[in-house]
C-alpha positions as CSV (number, residue, x, y, z in Angstrom):
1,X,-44.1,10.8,100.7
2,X,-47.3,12.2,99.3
3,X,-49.1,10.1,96.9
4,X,-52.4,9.6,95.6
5,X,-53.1,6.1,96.7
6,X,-56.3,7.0,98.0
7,X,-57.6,8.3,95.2
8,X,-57.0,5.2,93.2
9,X,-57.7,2.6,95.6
10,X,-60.4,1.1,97.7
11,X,-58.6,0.4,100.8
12,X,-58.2,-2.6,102.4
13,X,-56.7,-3.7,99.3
14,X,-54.9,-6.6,98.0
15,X,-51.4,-5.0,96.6
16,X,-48.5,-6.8,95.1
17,X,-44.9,-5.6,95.6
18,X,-42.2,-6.2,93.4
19,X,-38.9,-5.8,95.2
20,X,-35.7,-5.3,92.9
21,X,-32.6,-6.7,95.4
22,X,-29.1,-8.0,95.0
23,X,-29.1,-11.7,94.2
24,X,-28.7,-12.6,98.1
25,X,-30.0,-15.9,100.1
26,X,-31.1,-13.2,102.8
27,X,-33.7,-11.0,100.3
28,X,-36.2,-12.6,100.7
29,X,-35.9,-13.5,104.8
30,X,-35.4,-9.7,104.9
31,X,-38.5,-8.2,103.1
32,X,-40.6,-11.0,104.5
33,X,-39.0,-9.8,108.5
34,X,-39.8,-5.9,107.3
35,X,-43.4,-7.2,106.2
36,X,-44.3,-9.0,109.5
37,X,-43.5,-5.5,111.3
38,X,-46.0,-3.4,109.0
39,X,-48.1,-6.0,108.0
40,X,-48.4,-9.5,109.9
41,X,-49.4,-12.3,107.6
42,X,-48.4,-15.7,106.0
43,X,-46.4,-14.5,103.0
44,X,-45.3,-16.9,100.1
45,X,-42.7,-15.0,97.7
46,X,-42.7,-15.7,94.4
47,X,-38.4,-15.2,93.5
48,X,-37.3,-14.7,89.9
49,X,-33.5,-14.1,89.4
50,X,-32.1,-11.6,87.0
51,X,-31.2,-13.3,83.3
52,X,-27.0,-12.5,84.7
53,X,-28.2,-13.4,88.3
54,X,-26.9,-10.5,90.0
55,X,-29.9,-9.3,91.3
56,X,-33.6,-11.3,92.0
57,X,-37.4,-10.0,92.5
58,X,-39.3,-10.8,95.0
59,X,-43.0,-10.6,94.4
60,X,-45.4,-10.8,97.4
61,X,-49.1,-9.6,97.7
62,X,-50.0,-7.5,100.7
63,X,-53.5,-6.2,102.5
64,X,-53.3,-2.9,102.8
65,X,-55.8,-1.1,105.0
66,X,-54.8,3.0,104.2
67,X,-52.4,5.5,102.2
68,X,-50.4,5.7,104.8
69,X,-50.2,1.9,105.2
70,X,-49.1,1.8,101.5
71,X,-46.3,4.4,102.1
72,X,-44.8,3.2,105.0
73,X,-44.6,-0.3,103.3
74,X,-42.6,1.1,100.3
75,X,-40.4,3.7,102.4
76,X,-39.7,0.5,104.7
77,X,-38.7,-1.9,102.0
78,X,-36.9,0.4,99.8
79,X,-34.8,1.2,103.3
80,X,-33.2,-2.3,103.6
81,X,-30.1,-3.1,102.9
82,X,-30.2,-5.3,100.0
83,X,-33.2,-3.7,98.1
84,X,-32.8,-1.9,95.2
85,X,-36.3,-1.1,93.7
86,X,-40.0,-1.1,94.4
87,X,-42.2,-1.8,92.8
């Protein structure tokens, strides 16, 4: 992945990630388990489901120290199961 995070933030940096998943009790247990390997901290999501309820987003905000932090938390969260989208 080669973005230009670093050109457009100061890092460390308080991010928030919008993660697009099917509508599953596990989402949020999941992205908060893939968070805690790439980035340890308390973590507080904020859910909204879909107006159908087939899918929710989970919102979360995240210190990120680098570019490559950044990209190796998308490329980590898009990677499970019941994600869809990041955001």
């Amino acid at each position: 992945m080669e973005t230009n995070f670093d050109k457009l933030l100061d890092f460390p940096c308080q991010q928030t990630f919008k993660i697009m998943g099917v509508a599953h009790e596990r989402l949020p247990d999941d992205v908060i388990a893939c968070l805690q390997i790439h980035a340890p901290g308390d973590y507080i999501p904020k859910i909204k489901p879909s107006p159908k309820g087939n899918y929710h987003s989970v919102s979360l905000s995240v210190t990120v120290t680098s570019k490559d932090h950044m990209e190796i938390l998308y490329k980590e969260l898009a990677a499970l199961e019941l994600v869809r989208v990041v955001l």
